[in-house]
C-alpha positions in Angstrom: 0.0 0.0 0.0 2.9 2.1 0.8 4.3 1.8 -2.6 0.8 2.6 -4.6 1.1 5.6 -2.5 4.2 6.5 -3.5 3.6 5.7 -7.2 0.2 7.9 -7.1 2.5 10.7 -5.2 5.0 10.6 -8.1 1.9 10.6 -10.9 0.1 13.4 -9.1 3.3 15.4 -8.8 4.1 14.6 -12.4 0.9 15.4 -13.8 0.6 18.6 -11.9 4.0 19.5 -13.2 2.9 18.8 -16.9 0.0 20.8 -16.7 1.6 23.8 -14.9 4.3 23.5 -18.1 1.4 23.2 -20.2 0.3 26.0 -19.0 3.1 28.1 -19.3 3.7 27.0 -22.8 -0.1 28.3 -23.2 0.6 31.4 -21.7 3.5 32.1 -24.2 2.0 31.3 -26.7 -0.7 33.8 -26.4 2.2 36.5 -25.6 4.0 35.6 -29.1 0.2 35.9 -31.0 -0.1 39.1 -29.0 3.5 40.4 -30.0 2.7 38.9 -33.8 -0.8 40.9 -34.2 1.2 44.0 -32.6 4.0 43.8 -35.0 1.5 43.1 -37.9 0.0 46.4 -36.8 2.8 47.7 -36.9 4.2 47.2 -40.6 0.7 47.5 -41.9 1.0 51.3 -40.5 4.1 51.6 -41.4 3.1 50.5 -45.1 0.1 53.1 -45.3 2.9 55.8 -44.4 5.4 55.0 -47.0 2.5 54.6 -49.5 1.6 58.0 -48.8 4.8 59.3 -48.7 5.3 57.4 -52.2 2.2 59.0 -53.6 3.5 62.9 -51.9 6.8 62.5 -53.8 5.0 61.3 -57.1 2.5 64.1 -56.9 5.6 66.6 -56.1 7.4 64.6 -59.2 4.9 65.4 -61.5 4.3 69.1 -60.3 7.7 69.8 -61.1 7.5 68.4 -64.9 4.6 70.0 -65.6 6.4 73.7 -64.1 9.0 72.4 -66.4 7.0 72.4 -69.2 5.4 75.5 -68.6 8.9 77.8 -68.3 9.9 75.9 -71.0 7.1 77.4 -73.1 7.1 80.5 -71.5 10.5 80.7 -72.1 10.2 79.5 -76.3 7.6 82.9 -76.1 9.3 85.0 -74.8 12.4 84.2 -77.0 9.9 83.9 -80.2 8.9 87.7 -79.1 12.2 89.2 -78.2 13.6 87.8 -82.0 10.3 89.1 -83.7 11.4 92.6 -81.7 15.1 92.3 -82.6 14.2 92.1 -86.5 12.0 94.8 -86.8 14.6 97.0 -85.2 17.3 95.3 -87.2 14.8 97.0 -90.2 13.9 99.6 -88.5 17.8 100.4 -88.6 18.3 99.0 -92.3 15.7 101.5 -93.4 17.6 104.1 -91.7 20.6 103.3 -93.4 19.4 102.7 -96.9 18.1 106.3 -96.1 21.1 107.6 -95.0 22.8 106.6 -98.0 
């Protein structure tokens, strides 16, 4: 009798062990699904940011082309009008001289 006492001493002690580990293990567990879902959070946040980011410098990008464009034209016009000035004064002056002469 002494010995089945001993024997359901050492189960009982090694089945409350096991489920105390179990228990642990289950407690961990639910710490790394908690530290998973945070870190999930975290990159999907993360990724909203750069996307908006992304879509600030392509928005910026294109901005700038299109005040590119613009001097660029602006520029051609005001060249076209400053040649257009230069030769009627260059006949302006070649009348002058044809005049003068």
């Amino acid at each position: 009798q002494k010995m089945t006492q001993q024997y359901s001493q050492q189960v009982s002690s090694a089945l409350q062990q096991w489920e105390t580990e179990a228990q642990r293990a289950e407690e961990q567990e639910e710490k790394l699904n908690n530290l998973f879902r945070q870190q999930q959070k975290i990159l999907q946040q993360a990724r909203v940011v750069q996307n908006q980011k992304l879509k600030t410098v392509r928005e910026l990008y294109e901005q700038f082309i299109k005040n590119m464009e613009d001097m660029e034209k602006s520029h051609d016009s005001f060249l076209q009008g400053a040649q257009q000035e230069l030769r009627k004064e260059m006949a302006t002056l070649q009348k002058k001289i044809l005049m003068d002469t």
